[in-house]
C-alpha positions as CSV (number, residue, x, y, z in Angstrom):
1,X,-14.5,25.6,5.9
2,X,-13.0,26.0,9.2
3,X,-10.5,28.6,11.1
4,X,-8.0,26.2,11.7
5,X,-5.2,24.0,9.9
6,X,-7.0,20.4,8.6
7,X,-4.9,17.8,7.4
8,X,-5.5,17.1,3.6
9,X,-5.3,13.6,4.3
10,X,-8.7,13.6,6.5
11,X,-10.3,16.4,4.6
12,X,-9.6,15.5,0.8
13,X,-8.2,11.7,0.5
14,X,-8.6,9.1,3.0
15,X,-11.6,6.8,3.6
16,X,-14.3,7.2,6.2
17,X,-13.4,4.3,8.0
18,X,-9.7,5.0,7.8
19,X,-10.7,8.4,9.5
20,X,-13.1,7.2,12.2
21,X,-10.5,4.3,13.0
22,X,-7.6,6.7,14.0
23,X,-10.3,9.4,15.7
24,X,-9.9,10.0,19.4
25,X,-13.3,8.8,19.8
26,X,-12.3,5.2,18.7
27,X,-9.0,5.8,20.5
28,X,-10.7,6.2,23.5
29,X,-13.4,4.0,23.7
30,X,-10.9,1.5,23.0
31,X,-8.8,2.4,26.5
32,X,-12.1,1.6,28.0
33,X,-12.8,-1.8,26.4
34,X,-9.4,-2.4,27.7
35,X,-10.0,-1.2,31.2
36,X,-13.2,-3.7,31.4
37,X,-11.1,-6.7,30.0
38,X,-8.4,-6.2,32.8
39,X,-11.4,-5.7,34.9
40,X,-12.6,-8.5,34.0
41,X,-9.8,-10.9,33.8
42,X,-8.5,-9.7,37.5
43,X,-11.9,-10.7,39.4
44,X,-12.6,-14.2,37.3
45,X,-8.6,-14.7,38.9
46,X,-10.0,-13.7,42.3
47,X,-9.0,-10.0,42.9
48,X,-12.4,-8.4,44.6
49,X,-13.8,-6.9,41.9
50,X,-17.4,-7.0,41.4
51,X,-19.5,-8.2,38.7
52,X,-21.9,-5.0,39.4
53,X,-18.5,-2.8,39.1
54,X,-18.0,-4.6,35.7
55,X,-21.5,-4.0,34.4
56,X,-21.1,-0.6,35.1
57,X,-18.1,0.0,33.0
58,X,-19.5,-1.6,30.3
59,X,-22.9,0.0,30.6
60,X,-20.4,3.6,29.9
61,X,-18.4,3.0,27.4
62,X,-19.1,4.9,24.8
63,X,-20.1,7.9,27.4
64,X,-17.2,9.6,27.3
65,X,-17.5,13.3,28.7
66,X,-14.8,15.1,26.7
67,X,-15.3,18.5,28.1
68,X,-14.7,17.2,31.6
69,X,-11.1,15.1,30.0
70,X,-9.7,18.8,28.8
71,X,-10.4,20.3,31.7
72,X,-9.0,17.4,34.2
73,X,-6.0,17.1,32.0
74,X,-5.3,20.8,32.8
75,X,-5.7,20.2,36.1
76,X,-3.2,17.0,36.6
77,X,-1.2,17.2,33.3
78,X,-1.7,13.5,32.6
79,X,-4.4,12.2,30.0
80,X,-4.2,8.6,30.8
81,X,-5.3,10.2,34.5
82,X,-8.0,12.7,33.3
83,X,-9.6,9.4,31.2
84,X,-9.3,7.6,34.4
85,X,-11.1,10.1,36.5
86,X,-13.7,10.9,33.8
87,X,-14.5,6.8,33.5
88,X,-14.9,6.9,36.9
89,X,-17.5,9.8,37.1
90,X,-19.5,7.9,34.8
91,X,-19.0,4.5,36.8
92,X,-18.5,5.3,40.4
93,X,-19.1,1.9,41.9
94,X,-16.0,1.0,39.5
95,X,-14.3,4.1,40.1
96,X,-11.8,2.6,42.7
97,X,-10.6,-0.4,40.5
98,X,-10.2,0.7,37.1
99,X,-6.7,0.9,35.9
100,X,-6.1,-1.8,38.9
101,X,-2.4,-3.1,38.4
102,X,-1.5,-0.9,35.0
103,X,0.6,1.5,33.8
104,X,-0.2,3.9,31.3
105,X,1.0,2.3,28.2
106,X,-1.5,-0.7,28.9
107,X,-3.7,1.3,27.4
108,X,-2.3,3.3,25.1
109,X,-0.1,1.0,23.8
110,X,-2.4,-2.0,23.2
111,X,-4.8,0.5,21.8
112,X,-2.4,1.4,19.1
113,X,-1.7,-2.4,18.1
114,X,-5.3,-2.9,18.1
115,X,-6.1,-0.1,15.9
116,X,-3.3,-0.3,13.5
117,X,-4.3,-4.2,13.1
118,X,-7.2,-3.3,12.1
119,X,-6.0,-0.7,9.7
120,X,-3.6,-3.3,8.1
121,X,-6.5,-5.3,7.5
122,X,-8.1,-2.9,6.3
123,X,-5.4,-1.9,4.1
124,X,-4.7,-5.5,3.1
125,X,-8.2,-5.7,1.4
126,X,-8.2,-2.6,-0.5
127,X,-4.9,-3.7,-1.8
128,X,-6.8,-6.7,-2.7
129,X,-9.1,-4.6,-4.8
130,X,-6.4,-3.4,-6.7
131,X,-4.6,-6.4,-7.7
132,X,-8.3,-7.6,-8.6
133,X,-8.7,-4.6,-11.3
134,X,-4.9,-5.3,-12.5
135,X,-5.1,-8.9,-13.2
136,X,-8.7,-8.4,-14.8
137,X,-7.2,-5.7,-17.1
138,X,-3.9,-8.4,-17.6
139,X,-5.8,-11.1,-18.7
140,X,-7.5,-9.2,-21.2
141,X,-4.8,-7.9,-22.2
142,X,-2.5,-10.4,-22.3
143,X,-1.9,-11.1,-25.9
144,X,-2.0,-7.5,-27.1
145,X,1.5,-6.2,-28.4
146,X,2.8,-3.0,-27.5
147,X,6.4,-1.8,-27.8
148,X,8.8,-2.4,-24.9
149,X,11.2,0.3,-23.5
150,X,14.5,0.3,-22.0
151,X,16.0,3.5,-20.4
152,X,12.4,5.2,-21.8
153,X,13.9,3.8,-25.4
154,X,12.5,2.0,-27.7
155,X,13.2,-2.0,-27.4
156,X,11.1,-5.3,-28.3
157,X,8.0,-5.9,-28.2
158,X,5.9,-7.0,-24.9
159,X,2.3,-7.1,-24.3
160,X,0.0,-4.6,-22.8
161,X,-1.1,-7.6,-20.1
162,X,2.2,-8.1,-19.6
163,X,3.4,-4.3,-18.5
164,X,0.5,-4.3,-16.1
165,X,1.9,-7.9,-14.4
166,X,4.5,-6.3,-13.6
167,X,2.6,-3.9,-11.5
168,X,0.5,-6.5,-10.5
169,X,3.8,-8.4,-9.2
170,X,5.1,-5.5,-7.5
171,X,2.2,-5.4,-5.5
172,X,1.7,-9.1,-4.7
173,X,4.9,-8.8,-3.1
174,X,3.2,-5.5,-1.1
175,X,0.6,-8.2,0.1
176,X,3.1,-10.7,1.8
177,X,4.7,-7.9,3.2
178,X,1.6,-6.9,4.8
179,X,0.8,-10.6,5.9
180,X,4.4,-10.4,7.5
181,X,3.8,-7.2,9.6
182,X,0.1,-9.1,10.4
183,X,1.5,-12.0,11.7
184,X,4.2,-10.6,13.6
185,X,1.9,-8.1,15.5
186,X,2.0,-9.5,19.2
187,X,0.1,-7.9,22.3
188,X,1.7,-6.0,24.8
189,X,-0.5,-7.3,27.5
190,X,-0.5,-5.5,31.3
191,X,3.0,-5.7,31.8
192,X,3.6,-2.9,34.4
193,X,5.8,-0.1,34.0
194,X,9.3,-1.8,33.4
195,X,7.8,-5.0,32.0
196,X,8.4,-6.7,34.9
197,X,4.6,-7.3,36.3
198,X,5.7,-6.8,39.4
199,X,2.6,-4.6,40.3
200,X,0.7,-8.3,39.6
201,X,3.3,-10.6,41.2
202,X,2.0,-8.5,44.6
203,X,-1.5,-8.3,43.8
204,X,-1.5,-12.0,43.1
205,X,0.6,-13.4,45.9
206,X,3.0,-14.5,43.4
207,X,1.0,-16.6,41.2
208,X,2.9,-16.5,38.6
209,X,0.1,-18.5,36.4
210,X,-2.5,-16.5,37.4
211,X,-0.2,-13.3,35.8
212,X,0.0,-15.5,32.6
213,X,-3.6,-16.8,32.5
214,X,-4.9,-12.9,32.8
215,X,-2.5,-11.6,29.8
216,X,-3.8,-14.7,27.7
217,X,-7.6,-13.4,28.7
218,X,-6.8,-9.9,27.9
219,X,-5.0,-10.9,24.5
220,X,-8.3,-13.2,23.3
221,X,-10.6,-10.5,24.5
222,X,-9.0,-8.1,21.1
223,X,-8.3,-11.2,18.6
224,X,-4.6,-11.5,19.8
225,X,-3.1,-15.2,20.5
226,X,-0.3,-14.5,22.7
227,X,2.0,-11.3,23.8
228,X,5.8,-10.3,23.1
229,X,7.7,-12.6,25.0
230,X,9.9,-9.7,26.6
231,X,9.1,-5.8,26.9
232,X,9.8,-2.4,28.5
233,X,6.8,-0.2,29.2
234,X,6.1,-0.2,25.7
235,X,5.7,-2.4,22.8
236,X,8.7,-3.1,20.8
237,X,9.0,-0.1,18.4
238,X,10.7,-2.4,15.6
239,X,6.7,-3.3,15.2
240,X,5.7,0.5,14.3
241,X,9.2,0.2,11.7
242,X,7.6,-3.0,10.1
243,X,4.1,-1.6,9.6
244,X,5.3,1.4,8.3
245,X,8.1,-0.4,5.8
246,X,4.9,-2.3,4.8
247,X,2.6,0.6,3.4
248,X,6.0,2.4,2.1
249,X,6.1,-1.0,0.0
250,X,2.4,-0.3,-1.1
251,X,3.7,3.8,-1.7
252,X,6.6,2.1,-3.6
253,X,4.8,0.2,-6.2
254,X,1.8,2.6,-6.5
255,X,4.3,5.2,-7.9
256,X,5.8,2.6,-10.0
257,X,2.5,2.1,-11.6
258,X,1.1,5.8,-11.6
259,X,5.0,7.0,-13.0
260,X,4.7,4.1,-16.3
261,X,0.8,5.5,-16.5
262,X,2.0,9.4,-17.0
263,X,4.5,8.1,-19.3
264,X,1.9,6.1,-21.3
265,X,-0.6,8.9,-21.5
266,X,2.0,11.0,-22.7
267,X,2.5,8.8,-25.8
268,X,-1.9,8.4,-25.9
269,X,-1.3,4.8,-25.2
270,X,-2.8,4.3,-22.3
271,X,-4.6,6.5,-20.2
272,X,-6.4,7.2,-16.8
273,X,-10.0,8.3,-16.4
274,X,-11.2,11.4,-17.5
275,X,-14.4,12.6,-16.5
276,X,-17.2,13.8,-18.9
277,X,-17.0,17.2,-16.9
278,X,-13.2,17.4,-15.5
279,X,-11.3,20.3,-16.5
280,X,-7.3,19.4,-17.4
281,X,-6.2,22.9,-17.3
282,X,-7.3,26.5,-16.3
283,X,-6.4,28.2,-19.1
284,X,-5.9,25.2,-21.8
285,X,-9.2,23.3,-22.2
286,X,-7.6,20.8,-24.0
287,X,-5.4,19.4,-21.7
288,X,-6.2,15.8,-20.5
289,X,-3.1,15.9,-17.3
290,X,-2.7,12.8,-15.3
291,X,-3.8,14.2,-12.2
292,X,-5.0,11.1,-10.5
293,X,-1.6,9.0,-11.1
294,X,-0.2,12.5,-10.2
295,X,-1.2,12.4,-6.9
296,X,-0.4,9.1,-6.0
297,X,3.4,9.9,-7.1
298,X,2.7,12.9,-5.1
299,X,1.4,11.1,-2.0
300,X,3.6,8.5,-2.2
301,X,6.5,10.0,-1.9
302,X,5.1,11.5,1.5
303,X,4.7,7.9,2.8
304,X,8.2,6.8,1.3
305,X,9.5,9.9,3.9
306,X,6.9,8.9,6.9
307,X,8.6,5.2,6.9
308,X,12.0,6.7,8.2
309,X,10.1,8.2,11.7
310,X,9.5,4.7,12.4
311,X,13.6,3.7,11.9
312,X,14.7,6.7,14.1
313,X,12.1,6.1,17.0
314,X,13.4,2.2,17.1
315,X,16.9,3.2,17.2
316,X,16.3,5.5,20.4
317,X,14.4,3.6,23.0
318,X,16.7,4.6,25.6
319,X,16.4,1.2,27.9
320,X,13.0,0.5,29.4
321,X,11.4,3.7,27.9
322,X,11.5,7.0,26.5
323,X,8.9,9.3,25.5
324,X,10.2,11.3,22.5
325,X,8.9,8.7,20.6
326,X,5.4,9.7,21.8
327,X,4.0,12.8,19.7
328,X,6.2,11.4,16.7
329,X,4.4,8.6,16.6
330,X,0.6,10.9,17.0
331,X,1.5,12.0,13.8
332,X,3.9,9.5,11.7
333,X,1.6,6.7,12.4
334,X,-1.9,7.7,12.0
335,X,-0.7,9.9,8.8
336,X,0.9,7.2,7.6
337,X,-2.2,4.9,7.4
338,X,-4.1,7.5,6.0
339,X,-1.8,8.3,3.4
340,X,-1.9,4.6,2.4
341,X,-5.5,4.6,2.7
342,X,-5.6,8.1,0.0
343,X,-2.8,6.0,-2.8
344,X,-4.7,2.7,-2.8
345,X,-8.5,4.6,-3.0
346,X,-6.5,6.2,-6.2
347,X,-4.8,3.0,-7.2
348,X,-8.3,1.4,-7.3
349,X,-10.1,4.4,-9.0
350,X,-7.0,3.9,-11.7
351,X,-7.4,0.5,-12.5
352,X,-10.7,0.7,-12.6
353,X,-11.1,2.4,-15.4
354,X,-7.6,2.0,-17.5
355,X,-7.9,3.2,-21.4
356,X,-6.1,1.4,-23.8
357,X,-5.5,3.1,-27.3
358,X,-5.1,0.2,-29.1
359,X,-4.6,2.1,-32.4
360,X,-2.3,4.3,-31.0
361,X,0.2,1.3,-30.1
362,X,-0.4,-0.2,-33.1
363,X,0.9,2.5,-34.9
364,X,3.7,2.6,-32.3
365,X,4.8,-0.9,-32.8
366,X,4.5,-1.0,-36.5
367,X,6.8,2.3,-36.8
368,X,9.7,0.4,-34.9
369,X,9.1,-3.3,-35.9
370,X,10.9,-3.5,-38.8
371,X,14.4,-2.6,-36.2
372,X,12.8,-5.5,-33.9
373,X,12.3,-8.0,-36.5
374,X,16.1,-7.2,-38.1
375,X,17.5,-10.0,-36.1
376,X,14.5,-12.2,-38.0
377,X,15.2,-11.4,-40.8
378,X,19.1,-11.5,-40.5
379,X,18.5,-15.4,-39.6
380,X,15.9,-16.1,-42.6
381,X,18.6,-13.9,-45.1
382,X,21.5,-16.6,-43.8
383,X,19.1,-19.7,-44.1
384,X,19.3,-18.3,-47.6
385,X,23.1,-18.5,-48.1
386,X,23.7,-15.8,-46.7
387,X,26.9,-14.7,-44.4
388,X,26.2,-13.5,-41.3
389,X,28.2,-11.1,-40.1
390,X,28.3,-9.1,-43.5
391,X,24.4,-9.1,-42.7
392,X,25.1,-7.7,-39.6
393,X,26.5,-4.8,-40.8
394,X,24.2,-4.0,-43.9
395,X,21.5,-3.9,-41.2
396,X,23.5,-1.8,-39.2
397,X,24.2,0.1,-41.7
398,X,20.7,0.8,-43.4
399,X,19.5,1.1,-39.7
400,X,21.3,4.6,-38.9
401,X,20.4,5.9,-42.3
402,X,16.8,5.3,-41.5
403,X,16.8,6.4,-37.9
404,X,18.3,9.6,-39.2
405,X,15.6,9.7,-41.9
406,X,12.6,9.0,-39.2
407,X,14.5,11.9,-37.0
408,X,13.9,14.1,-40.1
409,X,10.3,13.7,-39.6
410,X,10.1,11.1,-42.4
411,X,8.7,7.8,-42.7
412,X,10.8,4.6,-41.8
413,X,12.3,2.6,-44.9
414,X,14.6,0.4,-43.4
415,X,13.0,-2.7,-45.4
416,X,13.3,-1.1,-49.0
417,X,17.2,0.2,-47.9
418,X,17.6,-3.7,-46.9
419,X,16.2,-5.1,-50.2
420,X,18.0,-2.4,-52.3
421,X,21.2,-4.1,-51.0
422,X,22.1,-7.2,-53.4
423,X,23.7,-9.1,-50.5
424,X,20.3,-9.0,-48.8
425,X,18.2,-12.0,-50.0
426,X,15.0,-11.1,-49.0
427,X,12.5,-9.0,-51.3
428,X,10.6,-5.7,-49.7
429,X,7.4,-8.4,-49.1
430,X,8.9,-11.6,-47.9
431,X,10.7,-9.0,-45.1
432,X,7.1,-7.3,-44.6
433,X,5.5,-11.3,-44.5
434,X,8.1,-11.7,-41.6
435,X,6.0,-8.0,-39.9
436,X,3.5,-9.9,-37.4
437,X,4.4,-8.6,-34.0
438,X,2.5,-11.8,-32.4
439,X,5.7,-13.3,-33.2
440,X,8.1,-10.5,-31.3
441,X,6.3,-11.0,-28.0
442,X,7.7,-14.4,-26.3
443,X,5.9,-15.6,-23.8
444,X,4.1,-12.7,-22.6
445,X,0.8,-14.1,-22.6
446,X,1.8,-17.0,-20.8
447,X,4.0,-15.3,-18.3
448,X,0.2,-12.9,-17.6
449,X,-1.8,-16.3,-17.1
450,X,1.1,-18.0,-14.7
451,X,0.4,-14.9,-12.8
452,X,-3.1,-14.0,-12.8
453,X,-3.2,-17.5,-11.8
454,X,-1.7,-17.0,-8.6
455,X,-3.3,-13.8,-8.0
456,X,-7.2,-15.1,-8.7
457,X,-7.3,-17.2,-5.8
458,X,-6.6,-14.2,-3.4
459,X,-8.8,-12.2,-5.1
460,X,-11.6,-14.2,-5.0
461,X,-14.6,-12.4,-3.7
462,X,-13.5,-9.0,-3.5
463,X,-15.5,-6.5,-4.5
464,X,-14.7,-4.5,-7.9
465,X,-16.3,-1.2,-6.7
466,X,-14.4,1.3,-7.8
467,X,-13.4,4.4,-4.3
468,X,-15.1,7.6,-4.6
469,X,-12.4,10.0,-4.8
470,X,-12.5,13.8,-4.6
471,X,-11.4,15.3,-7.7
């Protein structure tokens, strides 16, 4: 325990590699990789930087004296600076050139693209993991019938595989958002402090290709192809609004899911792991609460919120740049990946371990089928000379009176109200013959295998191991 306020995010629920991704340490060691590539990019173009001045910063990048950062940044109020300075301490024959031509945001601002790329793909593959579990428990599924709901009512039948595809849909749909924000993340390069390079038009004597050729250096250096076309000082801001709208998608579905799942258990129908140990309640020992799908919805709807930061810093930039996007986006950003990180380490725990109650839906579909198979058996009474819309209304009819029976706490008898009536043609057991609820669920199972299908190939190779979450 500590004396001071911890996130929940980075002490309970997010990953270890989420949290060493968005530490300062990685923050920070990244500026420095990015100092050496412009370092290194400016003296290959024939700026008079020396290879031993290179070696040097590379030999010190990971020595980062963080006592003598806090107490620079005191001194000169800038931390870009006080990183500068305490690079150079560490690297003195290199201390004159680093930062040669840059503005503040080249690092900051390519460090954030870099790290929240990584996080994405990250993300992306523990996404992956989920769908994996979903269109496992699908496929086994797929045939199993289980009664459908509209407005939380009873309707007809679908299949257990089924209900989870459309999770599973939901978040294949997650994934290509994902790929979108991916493929639409672009480097900012060393633009200078308006965008402008004008810093590099003078330090290369105009060479305009020389400008280009270092940028394209810089950008293959982190696994970028090329950088946005225009810019300010900073990177477009619309790119923070896209990555966040992409894990609010994940938040999105994830409720979706974890919201059907606390229905479910309610009815015993399906339910999420339960420990041999875990305690449901403090003072009632029988309780069995959702918790885990719980937190998701609880999670999620922090993330939904996060999302809108990202909206109201793009709306602002204020021309070239303005910085009260900058401690929004300290928070809003890393605690939005982590928060992503903590719903899809549940979402995967979840699906992991799914319990289906088969009995328990069987009992549920066989109380309402004989309602769902009225329509059935209206069409097999008319085969049988039987007119229609009279039929219509003796199964109306006979339905109310057993709906108000059942809401007395009695069994249903729709089918011996239905054969009591002469007009009726059908006997109590050619109606109960017409009873199989294989024949009330469509296409369900192939609608699960058209899908699965398309999700196996993206799947392939992932690995089923189940997050350790903290209870």
């Amino acid at each position: 325990m500590t004396n001071v306020y911890e996130s929940p995010l980075s002490s309970r629920y997010a990953s270890p590699y989420m949290l060493s991704l968005f530490s300062s340490d990685t923050r920070y060691k990244t500026w420095r990789r990015l100092w050496v590539s412009l370092a290194k990019a400016e003296s290959s173009l024939g700026l008079p930087i020396t290879k031993e001045q290179i070696s040097q910063l590379e030999e010190h990048i990971d020595d980062i004296d963080y006592e003598y950062v806090k107490e620079d940044e005191k001194k000169v109020r800038h931390d870009v600076m006080a990183h500068v300075h305490a690079y150079g301490a560490v690297a003195p024959l290199a201390a004159g050139i680093i930062h040669l031509g840059a503005t503040s945001c080249y690092v900051t601002d390519n460090a954030d693209l870099i790290i929240y790329r990584d996080g994405l793909l990250y993300l992306r593959g523990e996404l992956l993991k989920v769908m994996a579990n979903l269109a496992d428990f699908a496929k086994k599924y797929r045939a199993l019938p289980t009664l459908g709901y509209t407005h939380y009512q009873p309707a007809q039948l679908v299949t257990v595989g089924k209900r989870a595809c459309l999770w599973l849909q939901d978040f294949l749909s997650d994934l290509n958002e994902i790929d979108f924000a991916l493929g639409n993340i672009k480097f900012l390069g060393c633009r200078g402090t308006t965008g402008t390079e004008a810093s590099f038009v003078d330090l290369f004597s105009g060479d305009s290709e020389k400008i280009d050729r270092m940028n394209r250096m810089i950008c293959a250096d982190f696994g970028f192809s090329e950088c946005f076309d225009v810019c300010g000082q900073t990177y477009p801001r619309k790119v923070d609004s896209r990555i966040l709208n992409s894990l609010s998608s994940v938040a999105q579905s994830c409720y979706r899911m974890a919201n059907d799942i606390r229905l479910l258990q309610h009815d015993r129908q399906i339910e999420e792991p339960f420990e041999k140990n875990q305690i449901g309640s403090s003072a009632m020992a029988y309780k069995r609460n959702p918790m885990r799908s719980e937190r998701i919805c609880s999670l999620a709807r922090y993330l939904m919120a996060d999302a809108a930061n990202a909206h109201m810093t793009a709306s602002v930039q204020w021309l070239e740049r303005t910085l009260d996007d900058s401690a929004n986006r300290r928070i809003s950003l890393p605690e939005g990946f982590l928060c992503a990180d903590a719903v899809l380490r549940l979402a995967q725990n979840i699906t992991d371990g799914l319990r289906v109650n088969e009995k328990v839906i069987e009992r549920a579909v066989m109380e309402y089928l004989p309602f769902i198979a009225t329509e059935n058996l209206m069409m097999e009474a008319v085969k049988r000379g039987g007119d229609r819309q009279k039929l219509h209304e003796i199964i109306r009819s006979c339905s109310m009176e057993a709906t108000a029976r059942m809401k007395n706490g009695e069994d249903c008898d729709l089918l011996s109200r239905l054969a009591n009536e002469k007009q009726f043609t059908l006997d109590e057991n050619e109606m109960k013959r017409l009873l199989d609820p294989s024949l009330y669920i469509g296409r369900c199972p192939e609608q699960v295998d058209a899908l699965v299908n398309k999700v196996l190939p993206l799947t392939e190779g992932i690995s089923r191991e189940s997050a350790e979450i903290n209870l």
